[in-house]
N, C-alpha and C positions, 0 to 999 in steps of 0.2 A: 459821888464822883465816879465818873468814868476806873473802868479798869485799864486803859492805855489813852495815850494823848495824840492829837492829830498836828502835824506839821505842814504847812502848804508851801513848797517851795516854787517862786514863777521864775523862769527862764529869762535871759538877756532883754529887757525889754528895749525896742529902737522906738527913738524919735515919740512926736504927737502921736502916732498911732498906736503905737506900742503901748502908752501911758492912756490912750484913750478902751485900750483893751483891759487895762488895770481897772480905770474907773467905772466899767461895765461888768465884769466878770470877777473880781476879789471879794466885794461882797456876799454875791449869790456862792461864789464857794466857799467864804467862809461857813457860813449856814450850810449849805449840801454837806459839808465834811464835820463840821464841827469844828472847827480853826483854831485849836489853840495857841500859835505861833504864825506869822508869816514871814517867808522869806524872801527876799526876789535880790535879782544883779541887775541893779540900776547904772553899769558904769557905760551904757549907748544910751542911756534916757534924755537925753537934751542934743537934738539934732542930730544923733547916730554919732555921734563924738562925744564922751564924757558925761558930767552931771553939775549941774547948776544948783544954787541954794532952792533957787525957785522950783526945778523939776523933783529934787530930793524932797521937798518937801511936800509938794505935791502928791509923791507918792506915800508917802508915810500918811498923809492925811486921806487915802485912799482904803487905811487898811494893811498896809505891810509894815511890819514890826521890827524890821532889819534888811539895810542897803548892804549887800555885798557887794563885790564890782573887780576890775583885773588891772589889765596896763592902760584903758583906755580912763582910769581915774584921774589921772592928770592932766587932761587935754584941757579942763575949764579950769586954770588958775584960782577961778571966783572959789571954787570950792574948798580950798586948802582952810581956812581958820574954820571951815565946817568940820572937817575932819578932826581936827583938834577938839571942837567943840563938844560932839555930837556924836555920845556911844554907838547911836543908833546905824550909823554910816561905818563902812568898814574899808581901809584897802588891806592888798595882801601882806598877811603877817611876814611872809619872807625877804620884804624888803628892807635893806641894810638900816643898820641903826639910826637916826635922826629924819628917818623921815618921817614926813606929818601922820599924824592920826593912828589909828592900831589898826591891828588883823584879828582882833578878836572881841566879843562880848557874850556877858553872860546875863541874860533876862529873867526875870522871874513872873511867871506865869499868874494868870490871877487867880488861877487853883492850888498853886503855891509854890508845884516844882520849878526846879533852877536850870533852865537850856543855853547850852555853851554852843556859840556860833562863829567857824573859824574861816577865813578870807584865806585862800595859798593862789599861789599863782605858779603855772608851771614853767620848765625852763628850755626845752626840746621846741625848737622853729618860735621863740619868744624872745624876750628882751632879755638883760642880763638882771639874775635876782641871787639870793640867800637859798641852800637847798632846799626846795619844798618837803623835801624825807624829812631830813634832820630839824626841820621849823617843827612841822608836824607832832615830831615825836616828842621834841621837847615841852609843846604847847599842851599838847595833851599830857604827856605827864603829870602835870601842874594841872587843869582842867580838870582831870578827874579826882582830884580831891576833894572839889566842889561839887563836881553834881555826872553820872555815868551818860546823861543824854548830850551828847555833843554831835552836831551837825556840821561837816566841811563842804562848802565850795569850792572846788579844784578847777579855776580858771586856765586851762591848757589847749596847747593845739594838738600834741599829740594820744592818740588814743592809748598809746601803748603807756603812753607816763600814766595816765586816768590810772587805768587797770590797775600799774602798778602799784599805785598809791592808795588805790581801794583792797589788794590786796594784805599793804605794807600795815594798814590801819585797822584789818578785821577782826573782829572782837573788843578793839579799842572804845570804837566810835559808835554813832548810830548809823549816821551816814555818810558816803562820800559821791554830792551829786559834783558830776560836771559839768562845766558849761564853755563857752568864746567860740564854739565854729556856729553855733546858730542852726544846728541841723541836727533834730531828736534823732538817738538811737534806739533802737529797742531793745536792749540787753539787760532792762531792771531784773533785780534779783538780789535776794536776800545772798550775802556770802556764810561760808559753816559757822561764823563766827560770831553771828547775829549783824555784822554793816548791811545796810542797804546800799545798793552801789547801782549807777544809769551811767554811763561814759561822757552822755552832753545831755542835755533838759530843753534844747532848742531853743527858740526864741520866741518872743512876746514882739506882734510888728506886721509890717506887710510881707505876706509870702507868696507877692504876684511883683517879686523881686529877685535878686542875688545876694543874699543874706542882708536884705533889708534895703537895699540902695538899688537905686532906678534903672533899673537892665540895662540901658544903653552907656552909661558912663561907664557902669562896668566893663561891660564888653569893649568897648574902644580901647580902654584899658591894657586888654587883654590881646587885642590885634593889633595894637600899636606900639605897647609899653610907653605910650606920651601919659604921666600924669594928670589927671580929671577931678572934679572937684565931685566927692560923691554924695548925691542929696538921697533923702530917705524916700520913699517909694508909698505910695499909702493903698494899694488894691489888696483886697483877700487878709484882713486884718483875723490874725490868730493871737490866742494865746497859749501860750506852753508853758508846761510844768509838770509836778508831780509831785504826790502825798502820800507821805508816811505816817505809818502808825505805829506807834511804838511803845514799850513797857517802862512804866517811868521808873522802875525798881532796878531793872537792870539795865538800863539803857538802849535793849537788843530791840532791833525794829523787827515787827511781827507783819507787816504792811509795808507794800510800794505799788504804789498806781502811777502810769503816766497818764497826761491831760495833754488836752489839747481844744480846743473852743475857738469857734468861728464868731466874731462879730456880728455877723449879717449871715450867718445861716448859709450863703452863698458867695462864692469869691465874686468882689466888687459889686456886690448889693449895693440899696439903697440906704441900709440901715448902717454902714459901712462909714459910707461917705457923710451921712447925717452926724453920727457918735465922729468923725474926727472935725468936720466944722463945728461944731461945739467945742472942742478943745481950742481950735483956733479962735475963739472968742477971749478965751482967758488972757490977761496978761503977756507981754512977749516975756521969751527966755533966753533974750540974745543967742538965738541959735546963729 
């Protein structure tokens, strides 16, 4: 047995491209890294709005071991008795009492240790939620009785909440990645406390876009302020994330890489547009 464990966390994945990056590149990293967990934020996976039975599950049979996701988990009604259903899916734990599904799970590796996986959602330029501090604090509390590797997703817009939160939590956790603006930062870094902490993880999608959706709806968007219907954008398909390494005895992550992987090697190759009409042969997803 390994002396520390490998975690692969993938970034917001958007739309058929974004999922068509999954089923190209989750694999081959599993293997390159050694994968003993996968993470990803599947809540822009079905049409760059929300997640489907059909997309969630699709991803899970891909190779990820846990759907995180933010505010945009609610856009596909279809999903909700999923979420009840179905550890493996998560939304964020800070939302008020009664609603569907949890903000947490706890997996057991098939080397044996227990990794605690936590969903928050921030609340700075976001929707109204539960404090992500005080969710946090309480969840892990409780979490670490069971097992010191615990992993958060801090779904937020603001950089300065990220921080915060990777601060508020260091030494608790293993890690606190961020994710929802779709745009990697470079600031990985182990904190004194043993967290691993990245502010966003990017996204998984076309980045011959505007955070995934077709340049021109945006911009109109934005010289007009007229409402546009935003479709997902398919050129220069990336995938993002990053992997940690970490000590399963204490929890403390000893590793953080960011990733990042081109599809087609070049933006809007041939292998690009190949790997996403193959996706579009599957099944629809009522996107």
């Amino acid at each position: 047995m390994s002396d520390t464990l490998s975690v692969l966390f993938i970034s917001d994945i958007v739309g058929r491209p974004g999922r068509a990056a999954v089923r190209e590149w989750v694999p081959r990293l599993r293997k390159r890294f050694d994968v003993d967990l996968c993470i990803a934020n599947g809540e822009n996976a079905a049409g760059g709005f929300g997640l489907t039975p059909h997309t969630a599950g699709e991803l899970l049979a891909r190779g990820i071991d846990v759907i995180t996701s933010g505010n945009h988990i609610w856009d596909r009604r279809e999903i909700l008795p999923l979420l009840e259903e179905d550890g493996r899916i998560l939304r964020p734990a800070n939302y008020p009492s009664g609603a569907p599904g949890r903000g947490f799970t706890v997996r057991t590796l098939e080397r044996g240790e227990k990794v605690a996986v936590v969903s928050l959602q921030g609340r700075v330029f976001m929707g109204e939620s539960d404090c992500p501090f005080r969710t946090a604090d309480e969840l892990v509390e409780d979490l670490r009785r069971t097992t010191p590797l615990i992993v958060v997703d801090f779904h937020a817009e603001a950089t300065s909440e990220k921080i915060a939160l990777g601060w508020f939590l260091d030494g608790r956790v293993s890690a606190v990645i961020g994710t929802h603006t779709h745009v990697q930062t470079a600031d990985e870094r182990i904190l004194p406390g043993g967290t691993a902490y990245l502010t966003d993880a990017g996204m998984t999608g076309p980045f011959d876009s505007i955070i995934g959706t077709v340049k021109q709806a945006a911009l109109g968007r934005f010289l007009t302020q007229v409402p546009a219907r935003f479709d997902v954008a398919d050129g220069d398909v990336r995938l993002s994330g990053v992997v940690l390494t970490l000590d399963p005895d204490t929890g403390r992550a000893v590793g953080i890489e960011r990733l990042r992987e081109s599809l087609s090697g070049a933006p809007g190759g041939r292998r690009t547009q190949r790997v996403i009409r193959e996706a579009e042969r599957e099944p629809p997803e009522e996107e």
